[in-house]
NUNUFI-71091 format. One record per residue (C-alpha): residue in three letters; chain; y, z, x. Coordinates in nm, 2 decimals, padded with zeros to 4 digits. Layout:
residues N
ATOM  resn  chain       Y       Z       X
ATOM   ala      A       Y       Z       X
...
***
This chain:
residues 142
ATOM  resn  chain       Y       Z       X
ATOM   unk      A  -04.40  -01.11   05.87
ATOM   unk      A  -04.21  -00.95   05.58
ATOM   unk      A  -04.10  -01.22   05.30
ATOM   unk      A  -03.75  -01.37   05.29
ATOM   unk      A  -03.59  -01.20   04.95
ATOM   unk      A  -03.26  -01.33   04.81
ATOM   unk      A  -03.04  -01.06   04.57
ATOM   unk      A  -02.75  -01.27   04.44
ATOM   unk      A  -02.51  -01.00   04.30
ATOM   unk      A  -02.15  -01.01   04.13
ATOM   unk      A  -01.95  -00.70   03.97
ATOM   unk      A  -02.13  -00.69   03.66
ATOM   unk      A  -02.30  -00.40   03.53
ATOM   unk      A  -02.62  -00.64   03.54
ATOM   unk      A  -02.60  -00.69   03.91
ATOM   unk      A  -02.55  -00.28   03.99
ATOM   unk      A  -02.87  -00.23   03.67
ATOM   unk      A  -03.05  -00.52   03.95
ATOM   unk      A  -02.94  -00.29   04.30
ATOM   unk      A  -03.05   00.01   04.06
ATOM   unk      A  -03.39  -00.17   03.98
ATOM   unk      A  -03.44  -00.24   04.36
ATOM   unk      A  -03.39   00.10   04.50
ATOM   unk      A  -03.64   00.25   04.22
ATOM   unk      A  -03.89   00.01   04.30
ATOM   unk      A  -03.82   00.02   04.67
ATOM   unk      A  -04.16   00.08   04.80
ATOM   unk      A  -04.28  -00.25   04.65
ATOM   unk      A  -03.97  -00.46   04.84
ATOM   unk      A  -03.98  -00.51   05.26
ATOM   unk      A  -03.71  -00.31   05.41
ATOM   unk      A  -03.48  -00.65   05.49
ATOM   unk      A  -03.32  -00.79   05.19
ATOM   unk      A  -03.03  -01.06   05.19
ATOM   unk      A  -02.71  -01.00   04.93
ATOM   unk      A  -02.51  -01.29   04.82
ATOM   unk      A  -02.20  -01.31   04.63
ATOM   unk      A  -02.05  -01.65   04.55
ATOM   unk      A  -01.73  -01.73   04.48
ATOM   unk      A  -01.66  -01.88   04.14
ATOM   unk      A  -01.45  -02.22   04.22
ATOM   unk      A  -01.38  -02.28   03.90
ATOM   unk      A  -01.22  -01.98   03.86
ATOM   unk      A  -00.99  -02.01   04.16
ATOM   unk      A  -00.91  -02.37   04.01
ATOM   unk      A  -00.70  -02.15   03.74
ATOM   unk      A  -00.36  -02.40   03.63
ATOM   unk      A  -00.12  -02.09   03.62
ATOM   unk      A  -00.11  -02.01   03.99
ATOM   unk      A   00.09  -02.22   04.21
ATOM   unk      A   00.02  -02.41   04.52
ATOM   unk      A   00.18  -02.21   04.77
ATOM   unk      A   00.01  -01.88   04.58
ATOM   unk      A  -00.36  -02.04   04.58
ATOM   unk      A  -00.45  -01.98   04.97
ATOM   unk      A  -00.35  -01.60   04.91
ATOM   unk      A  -00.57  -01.56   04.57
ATOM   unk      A  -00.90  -01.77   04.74
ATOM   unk      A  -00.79  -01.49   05.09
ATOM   unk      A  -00.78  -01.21   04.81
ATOM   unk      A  -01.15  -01.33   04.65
ATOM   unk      A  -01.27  -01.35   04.94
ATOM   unk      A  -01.16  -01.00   05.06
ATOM   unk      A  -01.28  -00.90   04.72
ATOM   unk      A  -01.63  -01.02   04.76
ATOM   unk      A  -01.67  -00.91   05.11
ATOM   unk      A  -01.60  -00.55   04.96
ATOM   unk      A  -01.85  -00.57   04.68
ATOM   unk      A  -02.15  -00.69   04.88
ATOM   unk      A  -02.06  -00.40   05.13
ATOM   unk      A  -02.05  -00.14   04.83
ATOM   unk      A  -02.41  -00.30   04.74
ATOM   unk      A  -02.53  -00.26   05.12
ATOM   unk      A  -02.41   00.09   05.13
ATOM   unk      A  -02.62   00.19   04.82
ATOM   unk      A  -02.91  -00.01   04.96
ATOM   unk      A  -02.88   00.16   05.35
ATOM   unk      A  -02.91   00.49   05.19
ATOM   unk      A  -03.26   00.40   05.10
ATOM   unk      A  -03.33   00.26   05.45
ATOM   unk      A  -03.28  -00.10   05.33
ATOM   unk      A  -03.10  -00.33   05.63
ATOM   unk      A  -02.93  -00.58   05.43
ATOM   unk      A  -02.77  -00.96   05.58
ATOM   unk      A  -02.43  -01.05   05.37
ATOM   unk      A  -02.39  -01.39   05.25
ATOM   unk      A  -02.09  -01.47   05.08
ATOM   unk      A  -01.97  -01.85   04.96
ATOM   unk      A  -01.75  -02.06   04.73
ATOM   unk      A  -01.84  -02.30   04.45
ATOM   unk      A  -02.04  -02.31   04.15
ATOM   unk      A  -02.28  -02.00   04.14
ATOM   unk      A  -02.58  -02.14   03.99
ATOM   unk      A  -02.56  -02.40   04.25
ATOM   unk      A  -02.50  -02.22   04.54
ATOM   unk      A  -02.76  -02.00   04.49
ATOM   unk      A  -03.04  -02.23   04.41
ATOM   unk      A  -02.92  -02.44   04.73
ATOM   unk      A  -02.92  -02.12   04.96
ATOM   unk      A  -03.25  -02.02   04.82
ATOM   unk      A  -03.41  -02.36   04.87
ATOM   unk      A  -03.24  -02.43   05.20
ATOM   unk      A  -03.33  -02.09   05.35
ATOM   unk      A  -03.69  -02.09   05.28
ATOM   unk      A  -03.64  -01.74   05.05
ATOM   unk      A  -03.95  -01.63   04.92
ATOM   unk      A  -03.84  -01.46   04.62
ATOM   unk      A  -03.52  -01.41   04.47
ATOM   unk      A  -03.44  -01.14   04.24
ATOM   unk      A  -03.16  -01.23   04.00
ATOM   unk      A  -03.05  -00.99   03.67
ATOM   unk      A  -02.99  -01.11   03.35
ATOM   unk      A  -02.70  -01.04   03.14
ATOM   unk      A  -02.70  -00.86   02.83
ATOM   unk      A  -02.65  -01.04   02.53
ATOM   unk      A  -02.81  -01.43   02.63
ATOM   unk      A  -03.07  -01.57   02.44
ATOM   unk      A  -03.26  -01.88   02.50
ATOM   unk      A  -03.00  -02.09   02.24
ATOM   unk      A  -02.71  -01.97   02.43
ATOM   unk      A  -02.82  -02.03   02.78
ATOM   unk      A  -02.91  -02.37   02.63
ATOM   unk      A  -02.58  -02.47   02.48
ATOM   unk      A  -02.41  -02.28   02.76
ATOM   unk      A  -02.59  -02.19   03.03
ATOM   unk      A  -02.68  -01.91   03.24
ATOM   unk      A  -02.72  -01.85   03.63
ATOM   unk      A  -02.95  -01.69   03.60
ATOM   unk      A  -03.15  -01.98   03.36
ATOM   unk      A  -03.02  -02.21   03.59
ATOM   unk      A  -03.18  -02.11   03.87
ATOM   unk      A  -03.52  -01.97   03.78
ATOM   unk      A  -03.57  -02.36   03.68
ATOM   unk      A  -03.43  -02.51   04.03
ATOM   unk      A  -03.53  -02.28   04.27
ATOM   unk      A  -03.86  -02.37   04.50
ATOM   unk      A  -03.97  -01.96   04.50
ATOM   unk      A  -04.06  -01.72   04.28
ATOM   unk      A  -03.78  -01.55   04.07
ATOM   unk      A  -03.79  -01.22   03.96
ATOM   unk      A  -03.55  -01.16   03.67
ATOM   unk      A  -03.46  -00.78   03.62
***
């Protein structure tokens, strides 16, 4: 039975540099991998856009992250990879670490952005901090 691996992705050059990592190292990863792309909530909780506006910017995100996990997929299928979509709403860092947990992954491979540091994901966090300390499986950071 191949192992359960979770790719949570966003449109950072840090999640391509991760889709990049994976293809190079492909003959190390089973062939079925499982993409996920959360929603920021917060971000749709934005004061400037009125009511009537807010169900066509949360359609639009969700439009816009459908279309991002099927650019990763297509990279991934032209290396023979077969690839589930998941894609959810809320707080990232949560999200992911509930997914991961609930769904029994057994590994998740999450990139880390440029720039963090152990002080700043301290003061301010990171997703990817955040969940290589919640998460029940291993967690390879690329």
């Amino acid at each position: 039975m191949e192992p359960k691996i979770l790719i949570p992705v966003d449109d950072s050059l840090t999640a391509q540099a991760t889709i990049n990592y994976v293809i190079a190292q492909r003959i190390r990863f089973p062939r079925s991998l499982s993409l996920m792309y959360v929603i920021n909530q917060e971000q749709l909780a934005y004061r400037m856009i009125p009511d009537f506006q807010l169900d066509m910017v949360k359609e639009n995100s969700q439009k816009s992250g459908q279309k991002l996990l099927e650019k990763y997929r297509s990279q991934l299928s032209e290396v023979c990879f077969s690839c589930d979509l998941i894609l959810e709403t809320g707080e990232p860092r949560k999200i992911i670490t509930n997914i991961a947990n609930d769904q029994a992954f057994d590994l998740l491979v999450i990139g880390r952005h440029e720039g963090g540091g152990e002080i700043r994901d301290v003061l301010f966090g990171s997703v990817a901090n955040y969940v290589l300390h919640n998460v029940r499986c291993p967690v390879l950071l690329v």
